[in-house]
C-alpha positions in Angstrom: 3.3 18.6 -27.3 0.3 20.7 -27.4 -1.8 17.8 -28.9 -3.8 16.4 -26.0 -4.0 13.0 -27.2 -0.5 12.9 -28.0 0.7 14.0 -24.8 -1.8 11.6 -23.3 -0.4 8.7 -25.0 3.1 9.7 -23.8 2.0 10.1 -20.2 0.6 6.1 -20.8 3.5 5.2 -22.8 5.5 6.3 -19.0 2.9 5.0 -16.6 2.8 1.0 -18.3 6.7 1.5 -18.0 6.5 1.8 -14.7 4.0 -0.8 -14.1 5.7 -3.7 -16.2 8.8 -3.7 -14.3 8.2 -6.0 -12.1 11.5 -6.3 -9.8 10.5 -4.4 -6.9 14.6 -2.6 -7.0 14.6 -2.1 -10.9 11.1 -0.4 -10.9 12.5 1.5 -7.7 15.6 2.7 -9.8 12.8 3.8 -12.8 11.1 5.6 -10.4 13.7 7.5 -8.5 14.9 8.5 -12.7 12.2 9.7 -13.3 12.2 11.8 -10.0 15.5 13.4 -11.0 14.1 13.9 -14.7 11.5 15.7 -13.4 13.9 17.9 -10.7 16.6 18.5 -13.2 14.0 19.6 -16.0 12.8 22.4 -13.3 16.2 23.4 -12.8 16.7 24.0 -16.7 13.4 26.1 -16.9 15.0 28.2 -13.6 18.4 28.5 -16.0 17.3 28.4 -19.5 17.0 32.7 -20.3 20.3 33.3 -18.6 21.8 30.4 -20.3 20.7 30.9 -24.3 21.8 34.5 -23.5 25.0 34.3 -22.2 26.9 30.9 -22.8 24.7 29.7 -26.0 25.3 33.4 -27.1 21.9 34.6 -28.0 22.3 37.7 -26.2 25.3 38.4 -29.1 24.1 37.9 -32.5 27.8 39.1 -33.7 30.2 36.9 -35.6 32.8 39.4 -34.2 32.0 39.0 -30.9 32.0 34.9 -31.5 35.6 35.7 -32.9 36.3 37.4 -28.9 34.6 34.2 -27.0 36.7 31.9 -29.1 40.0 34.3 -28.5 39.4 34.6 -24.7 38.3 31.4 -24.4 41.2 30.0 -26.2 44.1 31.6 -23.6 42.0 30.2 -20.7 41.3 26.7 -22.2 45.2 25.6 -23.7 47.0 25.8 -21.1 45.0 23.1 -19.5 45.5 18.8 -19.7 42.9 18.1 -22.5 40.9 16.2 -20.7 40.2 19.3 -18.4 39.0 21.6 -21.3 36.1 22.4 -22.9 35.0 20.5 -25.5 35.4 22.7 -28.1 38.9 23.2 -27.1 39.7 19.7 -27.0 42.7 18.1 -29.1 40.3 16.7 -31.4 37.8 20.1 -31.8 40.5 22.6 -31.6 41.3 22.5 -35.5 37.2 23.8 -36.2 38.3 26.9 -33.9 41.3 27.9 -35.6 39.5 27.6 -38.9 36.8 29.3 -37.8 39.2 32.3 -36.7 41.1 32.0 -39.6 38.2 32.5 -42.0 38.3 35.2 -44.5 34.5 35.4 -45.2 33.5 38.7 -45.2 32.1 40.7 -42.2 29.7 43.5 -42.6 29.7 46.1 -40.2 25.9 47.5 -40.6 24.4 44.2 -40.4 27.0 43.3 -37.1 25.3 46.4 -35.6 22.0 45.6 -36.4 22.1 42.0 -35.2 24.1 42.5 -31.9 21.4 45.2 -31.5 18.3 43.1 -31.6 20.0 40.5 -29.8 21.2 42.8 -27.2 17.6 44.0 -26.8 15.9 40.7 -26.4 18.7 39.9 -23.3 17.1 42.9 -21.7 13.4 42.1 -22.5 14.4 38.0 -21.7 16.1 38.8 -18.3 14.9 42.5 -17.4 16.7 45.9 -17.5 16.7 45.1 -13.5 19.4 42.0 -14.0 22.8 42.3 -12.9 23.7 40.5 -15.9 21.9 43.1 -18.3 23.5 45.9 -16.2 26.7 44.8 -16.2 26.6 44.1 -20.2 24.6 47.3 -21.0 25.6 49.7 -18.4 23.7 52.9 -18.7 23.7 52.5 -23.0 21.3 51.4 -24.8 21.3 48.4 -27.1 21.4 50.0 -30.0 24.3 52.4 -29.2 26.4 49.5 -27.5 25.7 47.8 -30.8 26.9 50.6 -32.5 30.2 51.1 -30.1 30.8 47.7 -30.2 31.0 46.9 -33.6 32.9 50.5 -34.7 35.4 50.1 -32.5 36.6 46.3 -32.8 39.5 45.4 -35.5 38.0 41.8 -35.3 36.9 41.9 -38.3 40.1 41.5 -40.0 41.3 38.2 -40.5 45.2 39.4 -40.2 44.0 41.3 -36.7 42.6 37.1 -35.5 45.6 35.6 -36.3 48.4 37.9 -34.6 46.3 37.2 -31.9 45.6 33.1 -32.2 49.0 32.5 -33.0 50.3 34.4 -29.8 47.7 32.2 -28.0 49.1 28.9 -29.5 52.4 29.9 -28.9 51.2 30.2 -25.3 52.0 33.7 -24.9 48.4 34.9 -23.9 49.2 38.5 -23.2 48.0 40.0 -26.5 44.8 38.8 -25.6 44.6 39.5 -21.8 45.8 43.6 -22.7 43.9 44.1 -25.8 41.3 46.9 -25.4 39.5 46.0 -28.3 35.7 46.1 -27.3 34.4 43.0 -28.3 36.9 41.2 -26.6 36.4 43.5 -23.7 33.3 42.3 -23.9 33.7 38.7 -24.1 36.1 38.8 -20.9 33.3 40.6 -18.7 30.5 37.7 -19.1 32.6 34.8 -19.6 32.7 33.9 -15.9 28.9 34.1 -15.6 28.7 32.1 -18.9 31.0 29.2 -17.4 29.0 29.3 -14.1 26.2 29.0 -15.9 27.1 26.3 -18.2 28.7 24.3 -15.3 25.5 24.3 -13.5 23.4 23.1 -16.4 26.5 20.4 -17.3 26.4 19.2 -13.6 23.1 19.4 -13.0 20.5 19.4 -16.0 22.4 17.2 -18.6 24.7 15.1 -16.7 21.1 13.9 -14.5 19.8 13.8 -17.9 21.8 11.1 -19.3 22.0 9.2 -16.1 18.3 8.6 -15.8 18.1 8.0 -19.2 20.7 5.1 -19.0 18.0 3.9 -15.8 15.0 4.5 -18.1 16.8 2.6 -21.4 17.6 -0.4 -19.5 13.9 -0.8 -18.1 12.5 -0.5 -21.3 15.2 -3.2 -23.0 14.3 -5.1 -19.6 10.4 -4.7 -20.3 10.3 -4.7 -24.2 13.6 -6.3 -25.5 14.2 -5.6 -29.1 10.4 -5.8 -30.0 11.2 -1.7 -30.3 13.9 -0.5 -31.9 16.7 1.8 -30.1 17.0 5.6 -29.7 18.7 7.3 -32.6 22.3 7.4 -31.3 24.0 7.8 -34.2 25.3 4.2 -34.2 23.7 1.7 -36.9 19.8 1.6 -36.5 17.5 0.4 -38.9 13.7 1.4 -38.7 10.6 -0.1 -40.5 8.0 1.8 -42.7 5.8 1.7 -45.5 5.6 4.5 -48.6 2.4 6.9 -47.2 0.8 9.7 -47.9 -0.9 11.9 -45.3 -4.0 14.2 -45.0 -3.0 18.1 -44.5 -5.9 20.5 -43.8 -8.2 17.6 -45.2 -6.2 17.2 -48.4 -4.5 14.5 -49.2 -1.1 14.3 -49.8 0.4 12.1 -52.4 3.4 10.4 -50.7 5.4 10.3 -54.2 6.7 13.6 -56.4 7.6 13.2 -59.9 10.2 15.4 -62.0 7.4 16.9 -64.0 6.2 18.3 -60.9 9.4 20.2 -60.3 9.0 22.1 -64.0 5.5 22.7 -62.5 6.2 24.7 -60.0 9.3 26.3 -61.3 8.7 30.2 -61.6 12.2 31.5 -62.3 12.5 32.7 -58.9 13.2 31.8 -55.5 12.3 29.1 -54.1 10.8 27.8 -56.9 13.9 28.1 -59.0 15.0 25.4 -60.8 19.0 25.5 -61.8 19.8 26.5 -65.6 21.2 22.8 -66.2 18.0 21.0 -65.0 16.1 23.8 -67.3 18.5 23.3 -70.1 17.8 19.0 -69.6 13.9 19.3 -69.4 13.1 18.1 -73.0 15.0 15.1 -72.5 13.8 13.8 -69.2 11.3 11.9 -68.1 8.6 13.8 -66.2 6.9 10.7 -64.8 10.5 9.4 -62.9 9.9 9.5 -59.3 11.7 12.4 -57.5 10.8 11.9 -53.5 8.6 9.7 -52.2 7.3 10.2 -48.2 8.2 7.0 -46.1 6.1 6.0 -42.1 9.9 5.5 -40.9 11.0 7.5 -38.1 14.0 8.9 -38.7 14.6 11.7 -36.1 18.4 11.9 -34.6 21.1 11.8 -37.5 19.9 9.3 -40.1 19.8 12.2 -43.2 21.8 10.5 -46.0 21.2 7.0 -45.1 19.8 3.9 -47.7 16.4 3.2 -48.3 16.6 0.1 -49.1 13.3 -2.3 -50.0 11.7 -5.9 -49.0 14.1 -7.2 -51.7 17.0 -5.4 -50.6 17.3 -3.2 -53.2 18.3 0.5 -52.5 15.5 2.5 -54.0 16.5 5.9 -52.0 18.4 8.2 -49.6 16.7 9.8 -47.0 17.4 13.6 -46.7 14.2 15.5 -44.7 11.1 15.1 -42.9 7.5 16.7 -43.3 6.7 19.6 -40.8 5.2 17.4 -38.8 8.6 14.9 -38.1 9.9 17.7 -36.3 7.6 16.2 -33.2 9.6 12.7 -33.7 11.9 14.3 -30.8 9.3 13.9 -28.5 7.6 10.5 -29.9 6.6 9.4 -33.3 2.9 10.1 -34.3 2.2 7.5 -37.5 -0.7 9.4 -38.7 1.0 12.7 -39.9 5.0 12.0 -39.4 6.9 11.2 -42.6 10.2 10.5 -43.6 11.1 12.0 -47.1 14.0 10.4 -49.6 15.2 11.2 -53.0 14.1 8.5 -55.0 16.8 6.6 -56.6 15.2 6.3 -60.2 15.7 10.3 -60.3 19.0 10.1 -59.2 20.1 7.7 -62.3 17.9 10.4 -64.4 19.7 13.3 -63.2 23.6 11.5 -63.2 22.8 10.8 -67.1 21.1 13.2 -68.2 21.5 16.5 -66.4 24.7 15.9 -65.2 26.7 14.3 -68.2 27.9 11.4 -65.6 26.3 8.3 -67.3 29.1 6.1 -66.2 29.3 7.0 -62.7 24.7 6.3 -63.2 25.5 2.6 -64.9 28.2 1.6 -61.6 25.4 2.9 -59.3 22.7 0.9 -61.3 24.6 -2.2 -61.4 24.6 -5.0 -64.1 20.9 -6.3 -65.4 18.8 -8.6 -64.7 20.7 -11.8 -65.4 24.2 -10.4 -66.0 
């Protein structure tokens, strides 16, 4: 977004938009989108500190204190029709919060302290020691003693401590929660209105004018384009269109395909260039020319890791699974010159299933029958 040509060509890409509509009312809808784009995008950049530190829970780096949200959260939210809940305390989402609360991984206390300290800091530096939300969070202590208070004194920790207290909350008896004195939950209870009022402003009026001007702003470009460009990445069925490429970084040229030599190369017995003692104990016996990854001009940004490559002849020759650094712009447009898909190649796959992995069978179903079979 920095890249002045870039943002140029965006600021085009808008302005023939707007010109090729031609129905006077259609390009009056695009415009007036636009409009509340632009409005609602100046209300998130008013709401944005005190929102990623209280309801997106920057301002808490604590997986004990996420334990408290969920717990208070969770009396507040069942009682309600299911439609009237959060989303993460909907019918269909509950099941990932009781797991979550239910999980037995372990907690450390110093690294608790010093996380929710850091965090807690940054809240003050982010939104000023003057805030009412700092002051009513931090009180007269600093960070790093809150930290400290918090953490010592919460039995959250303990799995067995969570679940005496979810399964009084699904039982719908929400008094264990509403008269524990545990800190963190303390805690959670004494920003959790602010949160939701903060939330439901940026709900109501950042994302939902969002997605309405973006329906507006789809149609006019189906209206202007049709299907000579293909759709936002919606997580439906999409295919995109691109050629195997390389690209030039610092002046150097990239090669757009890896091979499994390569991977022996740069292996060094030690993270990240650690290669697992079953590829190390196969490397005689494979071949270091087979492909491994090959980088791909598709644009891929949205939810398509996983999916085929498949060829001109319809052949599946990969599975996408990352980007270069530079796809991470594809949120914001696709730039052809630098922006690469990158896939697994499928000959390494076959390669690793028979050789590394001792699954020859499960490589010759994959492979399907010859030529001519």
């Amino acid at each position: 977004m920095t890249d002045a040509a870039f943002f140029a060509s965006k600021v085009k890409a808008q302005n023939d938009l707007v010109a090729a509509v031609k129905d006077p009312k259609q390009r009056a809808e695009l415009q007036a989108a636009l409009a509340d784009i632009e409005r609602a995008l100046g209300t998130a950049r008013e709401l944005w500190p005190a929102y990623l530190n209280l309801e997106a829970g920057w301002a808490f780096s604590s997986s004990t204190f996420g334990h408290a949200r969920n717990l208070v959260r969770l009396v507040d939210e069942l009682p309600l029709p299911n439609e009237k809940r959060l989303k993460e305390y909907s019918d269909a989402t509950l099941p990932g919060v009781k797991s979550a609360l239910a999980s037995t991984a372990p907690i450390y206390p110093d690294l608790e302290t010093l996380k929710l300290a850091f965090s807690l800091s940054k809240m003050r530096e982010v939104l000023t020691a003057d805030d009412p939300l700092v002051k009513k969070v931090l009180g007269k202590q600093a960070p790093e003693d809150s930290a400290k208070a918090l953490v010592k004194g919460s039995t959250l920790r303990d799995p067995k401590a969570r679940k005496v207290l979810v399964d009084a909350a699904l039982a719908g008896n929400r008094k264990p929660v509403d008269d524990s004195r545990d800190p963190m939950i303390i805690l959670a209870r004494l920003v959790d209105a602010d949160a939701r009022a903060l939330r439901k402003r940026y709900e109501d009026e950042v994302e939902s004018v969002i997605d309405r001007a973006n329906e507006v702003v789809a149609k006019a470009r189906f209206a202007v384009y049709g299907t000579s460009v293909y759709p936002d990445a919606t997580f439906t069925l999409r295919l995109s269109y691109g050629a195997i490429a390389g690209w030039k970084e610092r002046g150097v040229d990239v090669s757009p395909i890896t091979v499994v030599g390569g991977a022996f190369e740069r292996h060094t017995g030690a993270d990240p260039f650690m290669l697992p003692a079953s590829w190390m104990k196969a490397q005689k016996s494979l071949d270091s020319a087979t492909p491994m990854n090959f980088a791909t001009t598709n644009d891929i940004i949205g939810g398509n890791s996983g999916s085929p490559v498949i060829n001109t002849d319809g052949h599946v020759v990969g599975l996408i699974f990352d980007g270069n650094i530079h796809s991470l712009g594809g949120e914001y447009g696709f730039n052809p010159s630098n922006n690469r898909a990158v896939a697994v190649h499928a000959a390494v796959i076959l390669e690793a299933l028979r050789k590394v992995y001792g699954a020859g069978r499960l490589a010759d179903e994959l492979a399907g029958p010859a030529p001519g079979n």
